[in-house]
Each structure stands twice: as C-alpha cells, then as structure tokens.
MMTF fields as JSON, N, C-alpha, C and O atoms, coordinates in Angstrom:
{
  "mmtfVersion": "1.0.0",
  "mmtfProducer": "UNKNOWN",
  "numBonds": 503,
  "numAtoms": 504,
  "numGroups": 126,
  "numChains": 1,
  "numModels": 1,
  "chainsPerModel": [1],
  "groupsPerChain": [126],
  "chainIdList": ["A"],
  "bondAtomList": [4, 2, 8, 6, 12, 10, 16, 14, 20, 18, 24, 22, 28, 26, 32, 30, 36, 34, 40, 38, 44, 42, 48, 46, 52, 50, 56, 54, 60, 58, 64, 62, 68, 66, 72, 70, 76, 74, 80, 78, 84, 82, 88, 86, 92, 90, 96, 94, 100, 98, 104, 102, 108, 106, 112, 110, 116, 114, 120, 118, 124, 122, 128, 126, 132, 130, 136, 134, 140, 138, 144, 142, 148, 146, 152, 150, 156, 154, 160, 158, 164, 162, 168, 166, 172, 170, 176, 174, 180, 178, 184, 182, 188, 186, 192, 190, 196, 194, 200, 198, 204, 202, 208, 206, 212, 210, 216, 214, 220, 218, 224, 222, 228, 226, 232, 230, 236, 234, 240, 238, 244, 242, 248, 246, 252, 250, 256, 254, 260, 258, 264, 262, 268, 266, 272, 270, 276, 274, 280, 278, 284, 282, 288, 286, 292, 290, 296, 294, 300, 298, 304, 302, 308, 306, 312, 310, 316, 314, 320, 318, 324, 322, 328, 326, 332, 330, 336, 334, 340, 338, 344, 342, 348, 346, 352, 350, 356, 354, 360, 358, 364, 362, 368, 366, 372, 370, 376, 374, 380, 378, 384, 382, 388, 386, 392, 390, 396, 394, 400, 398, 404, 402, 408, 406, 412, 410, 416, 414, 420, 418, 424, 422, 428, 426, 432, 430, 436, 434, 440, 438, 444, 442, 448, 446, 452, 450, 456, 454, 460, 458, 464, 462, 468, 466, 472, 470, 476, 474, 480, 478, 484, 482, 488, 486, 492, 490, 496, 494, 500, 498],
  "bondOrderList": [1, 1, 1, 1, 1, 1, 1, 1, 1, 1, 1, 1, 1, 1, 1, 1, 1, 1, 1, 1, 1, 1, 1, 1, 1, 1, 1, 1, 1, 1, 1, 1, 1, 1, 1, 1, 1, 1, 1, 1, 1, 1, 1, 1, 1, 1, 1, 1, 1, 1, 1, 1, 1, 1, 1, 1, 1, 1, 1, 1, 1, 1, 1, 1, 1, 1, 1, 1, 1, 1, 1, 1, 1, 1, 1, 1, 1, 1, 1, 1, 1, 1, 1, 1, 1, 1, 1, 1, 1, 1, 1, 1, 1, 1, 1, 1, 1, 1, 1, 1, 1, 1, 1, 1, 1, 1, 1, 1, 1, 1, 1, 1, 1, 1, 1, 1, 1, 1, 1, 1, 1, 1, 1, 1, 1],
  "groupList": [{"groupName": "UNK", "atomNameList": ["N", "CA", "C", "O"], "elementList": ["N", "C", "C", "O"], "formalChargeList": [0, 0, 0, 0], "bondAtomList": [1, 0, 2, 1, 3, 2], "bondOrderList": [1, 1, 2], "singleLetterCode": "X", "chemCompType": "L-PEPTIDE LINKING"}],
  "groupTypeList": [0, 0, 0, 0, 0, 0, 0, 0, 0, 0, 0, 0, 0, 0, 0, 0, 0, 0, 0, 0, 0, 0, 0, 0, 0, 0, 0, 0, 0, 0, 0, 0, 0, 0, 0, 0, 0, 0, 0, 0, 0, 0, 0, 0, 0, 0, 0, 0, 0, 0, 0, 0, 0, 0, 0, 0, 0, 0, 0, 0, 0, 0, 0, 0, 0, 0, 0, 0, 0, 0, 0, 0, 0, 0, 0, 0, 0, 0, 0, 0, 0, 0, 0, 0, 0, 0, 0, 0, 0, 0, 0, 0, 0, 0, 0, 0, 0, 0, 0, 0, 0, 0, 0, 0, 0, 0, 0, 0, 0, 0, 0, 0, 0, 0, 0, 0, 0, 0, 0, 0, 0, 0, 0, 0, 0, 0],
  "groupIdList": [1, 2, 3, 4, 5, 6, 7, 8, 9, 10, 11, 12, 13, 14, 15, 16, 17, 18, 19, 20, 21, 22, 23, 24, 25, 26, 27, 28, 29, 30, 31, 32, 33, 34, 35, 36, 37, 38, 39, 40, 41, 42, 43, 44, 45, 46, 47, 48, 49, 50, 51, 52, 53, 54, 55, 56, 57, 58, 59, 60, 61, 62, 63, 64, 65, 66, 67, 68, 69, 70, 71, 72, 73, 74, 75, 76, 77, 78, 79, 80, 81, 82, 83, 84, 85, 86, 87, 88, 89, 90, 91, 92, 93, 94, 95, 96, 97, 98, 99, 100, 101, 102, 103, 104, 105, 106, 107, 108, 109, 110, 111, 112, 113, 114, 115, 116, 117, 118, 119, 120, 121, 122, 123, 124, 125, 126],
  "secStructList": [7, 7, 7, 7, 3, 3, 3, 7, 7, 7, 7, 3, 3, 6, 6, 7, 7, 7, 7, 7, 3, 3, 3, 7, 7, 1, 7, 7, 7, 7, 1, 1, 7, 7, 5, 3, 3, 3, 3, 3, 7, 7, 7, 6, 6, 1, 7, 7, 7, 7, 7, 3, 3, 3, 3, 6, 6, 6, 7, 7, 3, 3, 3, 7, 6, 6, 6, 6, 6, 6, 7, 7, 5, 7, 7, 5, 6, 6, 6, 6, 5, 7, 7, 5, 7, 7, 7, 1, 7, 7, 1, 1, 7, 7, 1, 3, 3, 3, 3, 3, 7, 7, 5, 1, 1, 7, 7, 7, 7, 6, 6, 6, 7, 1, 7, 5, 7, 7, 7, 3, 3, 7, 7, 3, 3, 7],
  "xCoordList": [7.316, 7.701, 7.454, 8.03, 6.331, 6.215, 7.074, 7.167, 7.919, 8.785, 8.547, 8.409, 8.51, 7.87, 9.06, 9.689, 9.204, 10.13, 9.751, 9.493, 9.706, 9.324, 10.558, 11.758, 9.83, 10.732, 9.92, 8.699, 10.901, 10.232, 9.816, 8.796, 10.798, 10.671, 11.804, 12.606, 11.993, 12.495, 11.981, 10.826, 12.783, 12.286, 11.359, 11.599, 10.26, 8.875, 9.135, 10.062, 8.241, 8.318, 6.536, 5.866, 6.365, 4.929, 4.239, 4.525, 2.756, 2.168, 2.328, 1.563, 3.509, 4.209, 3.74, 2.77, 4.18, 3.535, 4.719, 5.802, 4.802, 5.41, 4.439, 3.415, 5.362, 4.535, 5.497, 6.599, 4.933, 5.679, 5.597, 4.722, 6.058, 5.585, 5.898, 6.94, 5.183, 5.601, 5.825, 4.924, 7.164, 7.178, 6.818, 7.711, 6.081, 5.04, 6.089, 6.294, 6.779, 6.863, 6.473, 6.428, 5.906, 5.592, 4.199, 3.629, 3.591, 2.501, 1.365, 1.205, 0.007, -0.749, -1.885, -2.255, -2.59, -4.043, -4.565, -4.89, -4.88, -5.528, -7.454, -8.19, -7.59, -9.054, -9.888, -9.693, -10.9, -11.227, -10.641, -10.014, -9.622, -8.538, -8.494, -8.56, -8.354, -8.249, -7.127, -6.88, -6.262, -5.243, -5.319, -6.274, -4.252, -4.463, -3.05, -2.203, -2.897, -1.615, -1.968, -2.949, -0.815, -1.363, -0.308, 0.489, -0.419, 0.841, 0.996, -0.178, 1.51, 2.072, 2.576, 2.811, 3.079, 4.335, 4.602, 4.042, 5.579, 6.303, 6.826, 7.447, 6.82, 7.587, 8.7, 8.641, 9.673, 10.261, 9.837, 8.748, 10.222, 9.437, 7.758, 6.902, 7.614, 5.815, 5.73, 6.604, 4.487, 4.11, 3.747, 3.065, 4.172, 3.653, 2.026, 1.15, 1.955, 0.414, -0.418, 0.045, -1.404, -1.897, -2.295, -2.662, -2.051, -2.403, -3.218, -4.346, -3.299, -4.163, -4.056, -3.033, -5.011, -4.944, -6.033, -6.865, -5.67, -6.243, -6.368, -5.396, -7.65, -7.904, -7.27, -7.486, -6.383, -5.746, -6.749, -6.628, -7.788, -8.878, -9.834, -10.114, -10.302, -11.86, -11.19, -11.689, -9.704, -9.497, -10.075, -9.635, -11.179, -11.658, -10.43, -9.694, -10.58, -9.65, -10.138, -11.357, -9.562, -9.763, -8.257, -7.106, -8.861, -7.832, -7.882, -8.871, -6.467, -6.914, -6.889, -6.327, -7.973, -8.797, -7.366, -7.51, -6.522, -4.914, -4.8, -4.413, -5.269, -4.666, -5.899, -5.687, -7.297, -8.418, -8.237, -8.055, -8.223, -8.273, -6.852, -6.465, -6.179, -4.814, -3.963, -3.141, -4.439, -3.47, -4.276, -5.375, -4.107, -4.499, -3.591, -2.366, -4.418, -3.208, -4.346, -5.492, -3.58, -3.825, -2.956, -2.002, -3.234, -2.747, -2.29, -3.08, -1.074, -0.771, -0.573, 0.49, -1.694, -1.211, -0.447, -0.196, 0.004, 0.995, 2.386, 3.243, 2.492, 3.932, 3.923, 4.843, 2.909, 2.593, 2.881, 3.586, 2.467, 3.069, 1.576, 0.566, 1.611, 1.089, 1.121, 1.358, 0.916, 1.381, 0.435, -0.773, 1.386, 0.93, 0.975, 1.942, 0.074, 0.154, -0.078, -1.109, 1.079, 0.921, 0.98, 1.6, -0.001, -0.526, -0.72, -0.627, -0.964, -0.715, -0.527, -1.194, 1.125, 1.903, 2.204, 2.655, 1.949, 2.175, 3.926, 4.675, 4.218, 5.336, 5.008, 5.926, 3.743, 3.794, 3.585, 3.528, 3.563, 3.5, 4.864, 5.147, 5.77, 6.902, 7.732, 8.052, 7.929, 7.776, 8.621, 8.988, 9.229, 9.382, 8.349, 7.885, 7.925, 6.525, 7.096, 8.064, 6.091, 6.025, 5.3, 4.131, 5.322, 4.445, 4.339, 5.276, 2.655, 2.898, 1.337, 0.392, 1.734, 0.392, -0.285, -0.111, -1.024, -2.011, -2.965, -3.19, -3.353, -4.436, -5.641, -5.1, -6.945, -7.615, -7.959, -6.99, -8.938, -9.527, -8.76, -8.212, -8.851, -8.228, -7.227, -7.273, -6.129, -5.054, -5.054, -5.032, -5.09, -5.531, -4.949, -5.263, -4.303, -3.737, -2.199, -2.06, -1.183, 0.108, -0.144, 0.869, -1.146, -0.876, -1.259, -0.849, -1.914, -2.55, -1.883, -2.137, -0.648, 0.324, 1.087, 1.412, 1.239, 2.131, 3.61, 4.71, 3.44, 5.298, 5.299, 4.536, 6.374, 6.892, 7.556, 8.521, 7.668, 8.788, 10.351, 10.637, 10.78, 11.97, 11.582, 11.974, 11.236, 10.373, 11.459, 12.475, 10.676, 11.125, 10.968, 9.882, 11.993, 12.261, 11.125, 11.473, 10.273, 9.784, 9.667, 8.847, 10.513, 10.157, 10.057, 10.517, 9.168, 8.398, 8.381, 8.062, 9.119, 10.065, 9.171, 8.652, 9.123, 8.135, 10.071, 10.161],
  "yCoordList": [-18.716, -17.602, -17.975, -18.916, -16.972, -17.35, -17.066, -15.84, -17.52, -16.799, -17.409, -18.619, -16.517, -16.512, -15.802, -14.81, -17.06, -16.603, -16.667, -17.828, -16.06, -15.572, -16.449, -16.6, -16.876, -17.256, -17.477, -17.624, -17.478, -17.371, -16.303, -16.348, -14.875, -13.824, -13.827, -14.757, -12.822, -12.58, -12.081, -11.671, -11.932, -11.343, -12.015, -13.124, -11.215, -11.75, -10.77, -9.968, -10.783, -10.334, -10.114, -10.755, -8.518, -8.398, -9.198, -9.756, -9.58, -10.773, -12.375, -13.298, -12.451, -13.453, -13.81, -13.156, -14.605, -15.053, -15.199, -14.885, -15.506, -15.754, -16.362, -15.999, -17.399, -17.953, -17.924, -18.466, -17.053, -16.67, -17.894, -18.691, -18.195, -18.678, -18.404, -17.763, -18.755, -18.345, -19.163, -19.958, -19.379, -20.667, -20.332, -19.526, -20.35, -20.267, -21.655, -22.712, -21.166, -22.009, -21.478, -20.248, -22.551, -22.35, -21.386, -21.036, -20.926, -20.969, -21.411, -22.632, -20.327, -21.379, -20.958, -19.784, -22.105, -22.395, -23.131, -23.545, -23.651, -25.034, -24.846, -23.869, -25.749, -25.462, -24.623, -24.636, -23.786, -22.416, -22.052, -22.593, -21.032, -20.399, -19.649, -20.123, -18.059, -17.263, -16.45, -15.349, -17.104, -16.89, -16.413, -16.871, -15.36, -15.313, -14.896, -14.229, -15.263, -14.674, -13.902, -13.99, -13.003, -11.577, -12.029, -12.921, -11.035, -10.58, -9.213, -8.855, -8.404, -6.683, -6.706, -7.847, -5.6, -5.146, -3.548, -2.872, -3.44, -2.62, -1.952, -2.831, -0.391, -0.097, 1.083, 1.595, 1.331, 2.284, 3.56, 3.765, 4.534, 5.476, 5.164, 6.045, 4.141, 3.726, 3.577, 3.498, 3.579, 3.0, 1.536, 1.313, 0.164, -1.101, -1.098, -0.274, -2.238, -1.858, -3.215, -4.209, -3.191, -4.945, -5.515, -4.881, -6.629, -7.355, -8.6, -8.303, -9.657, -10.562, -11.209, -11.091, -11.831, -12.56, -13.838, -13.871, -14.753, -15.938, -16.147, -16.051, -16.493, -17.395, -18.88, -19.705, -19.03, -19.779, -21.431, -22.461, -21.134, -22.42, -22.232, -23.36, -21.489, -21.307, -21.34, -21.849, -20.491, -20.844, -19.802, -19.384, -18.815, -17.785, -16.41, -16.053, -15.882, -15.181, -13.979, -14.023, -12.538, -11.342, -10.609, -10.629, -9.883, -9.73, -7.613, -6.885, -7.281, -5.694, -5.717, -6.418, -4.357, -4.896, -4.466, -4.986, -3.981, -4.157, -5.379, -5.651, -6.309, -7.65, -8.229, -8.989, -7.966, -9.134, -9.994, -9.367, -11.333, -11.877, -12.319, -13.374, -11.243, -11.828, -12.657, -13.457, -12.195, -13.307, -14.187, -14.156, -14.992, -16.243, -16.559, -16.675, -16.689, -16.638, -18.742, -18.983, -19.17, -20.387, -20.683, -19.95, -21.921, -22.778, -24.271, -25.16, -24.636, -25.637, -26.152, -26.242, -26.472, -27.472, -28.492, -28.871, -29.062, -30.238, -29.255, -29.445, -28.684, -27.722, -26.709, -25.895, -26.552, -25.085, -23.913, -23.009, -23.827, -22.554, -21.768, -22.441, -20.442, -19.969, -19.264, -18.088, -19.59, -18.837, -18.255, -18.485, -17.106, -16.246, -16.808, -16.879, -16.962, -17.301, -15.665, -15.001, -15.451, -13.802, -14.2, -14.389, -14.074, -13.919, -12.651, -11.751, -12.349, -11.328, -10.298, -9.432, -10.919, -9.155, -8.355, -8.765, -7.014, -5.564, -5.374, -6.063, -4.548, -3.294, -2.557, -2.092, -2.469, -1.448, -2.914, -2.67, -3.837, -4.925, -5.367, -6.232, -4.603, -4.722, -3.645, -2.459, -4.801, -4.572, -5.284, -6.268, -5.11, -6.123, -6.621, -6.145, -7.859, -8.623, -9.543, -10.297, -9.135, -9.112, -10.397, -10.013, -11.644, -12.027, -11.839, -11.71, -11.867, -11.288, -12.042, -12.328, -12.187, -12.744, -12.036, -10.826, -12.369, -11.581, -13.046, -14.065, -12.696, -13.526, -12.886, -11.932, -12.951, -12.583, -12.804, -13.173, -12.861, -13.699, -13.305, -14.112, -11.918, -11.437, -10.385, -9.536, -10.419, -8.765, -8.212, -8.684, -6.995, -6.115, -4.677, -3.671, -4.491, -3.222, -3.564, -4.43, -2.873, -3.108, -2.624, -2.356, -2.448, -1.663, -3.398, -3.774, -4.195, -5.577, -6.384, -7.225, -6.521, -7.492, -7.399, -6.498, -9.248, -9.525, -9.801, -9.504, -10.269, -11.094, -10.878, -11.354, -10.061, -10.339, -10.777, -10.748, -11.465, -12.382, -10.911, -9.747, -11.818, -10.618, -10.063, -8.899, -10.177, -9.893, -10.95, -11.611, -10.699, -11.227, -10.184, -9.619, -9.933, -8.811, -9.375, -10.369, -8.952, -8.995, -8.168, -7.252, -8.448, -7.386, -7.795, -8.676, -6.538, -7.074, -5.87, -4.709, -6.834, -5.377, -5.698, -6.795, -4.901, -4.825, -4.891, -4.865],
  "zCoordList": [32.134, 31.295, 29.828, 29.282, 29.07, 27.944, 27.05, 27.114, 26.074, 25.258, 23.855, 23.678, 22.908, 21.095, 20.584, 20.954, 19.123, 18.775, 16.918, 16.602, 16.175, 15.067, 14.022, 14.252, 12.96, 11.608, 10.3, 10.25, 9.107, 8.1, 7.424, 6.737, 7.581, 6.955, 5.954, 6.039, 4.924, 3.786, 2.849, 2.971, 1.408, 0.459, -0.638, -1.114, -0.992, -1.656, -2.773, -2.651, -4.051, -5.293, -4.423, -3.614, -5.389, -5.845, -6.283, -7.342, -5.359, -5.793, -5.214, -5.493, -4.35, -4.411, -2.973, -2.589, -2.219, -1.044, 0.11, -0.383, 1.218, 2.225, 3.641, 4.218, 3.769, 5.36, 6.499, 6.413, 7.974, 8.829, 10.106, 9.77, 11.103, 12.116, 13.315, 13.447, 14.487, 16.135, 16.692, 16.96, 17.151, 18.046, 19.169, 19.43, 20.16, 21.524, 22.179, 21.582, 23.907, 24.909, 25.667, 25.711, 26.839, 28.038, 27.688, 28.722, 26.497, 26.856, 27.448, 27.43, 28.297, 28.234, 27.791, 27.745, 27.384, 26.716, 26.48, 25.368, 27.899, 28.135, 27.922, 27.789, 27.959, 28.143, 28.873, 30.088, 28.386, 29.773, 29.67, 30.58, 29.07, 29.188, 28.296, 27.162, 28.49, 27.271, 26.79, 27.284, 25.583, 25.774, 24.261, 23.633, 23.417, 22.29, 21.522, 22.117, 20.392, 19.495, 18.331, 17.593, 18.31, 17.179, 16.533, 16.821, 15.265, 14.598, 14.353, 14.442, 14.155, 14.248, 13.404, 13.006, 12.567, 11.713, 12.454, 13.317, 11.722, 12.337, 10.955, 10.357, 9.992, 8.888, 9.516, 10.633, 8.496, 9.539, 9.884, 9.347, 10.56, 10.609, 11.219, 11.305, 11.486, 11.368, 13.091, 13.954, 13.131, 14.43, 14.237, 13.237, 15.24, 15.345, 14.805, 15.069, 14.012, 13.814, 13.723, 13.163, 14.184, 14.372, 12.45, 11.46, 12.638, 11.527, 11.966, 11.571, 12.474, 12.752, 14.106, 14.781, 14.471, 16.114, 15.625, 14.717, 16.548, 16.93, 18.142, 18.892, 18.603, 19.601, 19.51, 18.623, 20.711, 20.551, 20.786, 20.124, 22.066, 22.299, 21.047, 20.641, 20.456, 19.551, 17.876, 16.872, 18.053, 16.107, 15.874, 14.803, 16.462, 15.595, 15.62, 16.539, 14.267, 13.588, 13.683, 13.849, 13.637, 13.495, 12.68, 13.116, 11.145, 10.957, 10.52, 10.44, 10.347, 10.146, 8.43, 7.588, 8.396, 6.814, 5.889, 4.782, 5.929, 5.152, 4.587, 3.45, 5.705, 5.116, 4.456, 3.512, 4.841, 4.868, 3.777, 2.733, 3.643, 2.154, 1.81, 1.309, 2.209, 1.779, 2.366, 1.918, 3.959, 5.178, 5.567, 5.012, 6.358, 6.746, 8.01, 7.961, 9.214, 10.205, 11.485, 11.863, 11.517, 12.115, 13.058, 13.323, 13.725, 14.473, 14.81, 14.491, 15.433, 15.354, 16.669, 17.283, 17.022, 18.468, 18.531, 19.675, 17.694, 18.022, 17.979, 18.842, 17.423, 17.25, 17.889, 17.811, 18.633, 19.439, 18.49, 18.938, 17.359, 16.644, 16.054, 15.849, 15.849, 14.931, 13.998, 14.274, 12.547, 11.368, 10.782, 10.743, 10.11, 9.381, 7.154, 6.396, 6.998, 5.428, 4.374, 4.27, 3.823, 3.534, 1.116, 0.069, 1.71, -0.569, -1.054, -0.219, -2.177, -3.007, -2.02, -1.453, -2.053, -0.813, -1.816, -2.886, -1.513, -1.597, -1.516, -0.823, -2.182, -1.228, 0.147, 0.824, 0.523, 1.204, 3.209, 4.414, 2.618, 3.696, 4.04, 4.869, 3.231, 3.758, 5.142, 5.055, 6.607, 7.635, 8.25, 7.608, 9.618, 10.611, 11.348, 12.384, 10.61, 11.638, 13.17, 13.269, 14.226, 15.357, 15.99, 16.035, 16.483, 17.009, 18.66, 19.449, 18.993, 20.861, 21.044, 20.307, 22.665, 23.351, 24.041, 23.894, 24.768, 26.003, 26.478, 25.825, 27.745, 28.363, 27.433, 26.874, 27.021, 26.478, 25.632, 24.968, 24.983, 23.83, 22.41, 21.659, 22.23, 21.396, 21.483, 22.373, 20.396, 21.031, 19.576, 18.44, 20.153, 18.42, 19.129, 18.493, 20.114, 20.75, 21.368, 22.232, 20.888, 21.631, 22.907, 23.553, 23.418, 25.144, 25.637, 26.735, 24.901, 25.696, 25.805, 26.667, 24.94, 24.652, 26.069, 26.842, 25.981, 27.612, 26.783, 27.249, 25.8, 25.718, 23.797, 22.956, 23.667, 21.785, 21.531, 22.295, 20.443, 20.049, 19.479, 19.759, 18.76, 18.645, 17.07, 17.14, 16.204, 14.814, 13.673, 13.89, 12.482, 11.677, 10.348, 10.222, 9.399, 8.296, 7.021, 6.384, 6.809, 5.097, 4.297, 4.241, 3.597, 2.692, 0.691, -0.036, 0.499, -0.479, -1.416, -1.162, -3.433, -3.787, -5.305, -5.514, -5.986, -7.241, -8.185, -9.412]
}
C-alpha cells in the first residue's frame, strides 16, 4: 500500500519562494518500472489542477505552463521523496497542493492518479 504524505507548505510573500515535499512509502519504482509522482493544487471554488510530474526511473520532468520556469520539481532516492521548489510565487498559486502517483510514466490527469497524499496549504499574499 502506497501512502504519500505532503509537507512544507505555508505562507510566502510575492516573489518569494517555498519548497514542498512527498514522502512516498511502499512505493514502487524499481528498475523497468513505470511509476510516476505529480503535484496538483487545488484553489477554492477551483477544480484540482495538474502542476508538475516526474518520472520517478528517467528524472524527466513535465510541467503545466502556469508554473514553467518557476517550479522545479525532483527527486530523492535516498529519502524516497519528491519535491516541489516553488520561486517567484504569485497570489494566484496560492492553493492546497496535492501530491499523487500512478503506474505510468507520467500523471498530468486526476482520473490517472492511484494514491494522494492528504495536501499541504500555500498560500501566497502581496
């Protein structure tokens, strides 16, 4: 049973930065294996909406063009985690961010997602 659990949200100033992370157990993504982690936000009133994924074996990144440039999302195999690095944040990136998996190379659709963590609050105030 995979279970992700999100930390490292709070309040950011315009401009200002924040780094999120996923703690991943019992994942897997061993070699040959296509396994991947997103991140989502969520505003109120909003629908969940993708923000970045990693291949968890390849490292290659896909991110939604909201963020391009500004996020930075990686991996840590010794810690099993993957973070989100969030720079010149907006107001309007202020969200409950989501991390979730899927078998599959990449997840960029909440219908693909197998397991979410519980979110984490950012918010971001001029």
């Amino acid at each position: 049973q995979v279970q992700l659990a999100e930390s490292g949200g709070g309040l950011a100033q315009v401009g200002g930065s924040l780094r999120l992370s996923c703690q991943t157990t019992g994942a897997s993504g061993g070699s040959g294996s296509m396994y991947s982690i997103a991140w989502f936000r969520q505003a109120p009133g909003k629908e969940r909406q993708f923000v970045a994924t990693i291949n968890w074996n390849d490292g290659n990144t896909y991110y939604a063009e909201s963020v391009k440039g500004r996020f930075a999302v990686s991996r840590d195999f010794a810690k099993n985690t993957v973070n989100l690095q969030m720079n010149s944040l907006k107001p309007e990136d202020t969200a409950v961010y989501y991390c979730a998996d899927r078998e599959g190379y990449w997840v960029t659709q909440t219908l693909d997602v197998r397991n979410w963590g519980q979110g984490t609050q950012v918010t971001v105030s001029s």
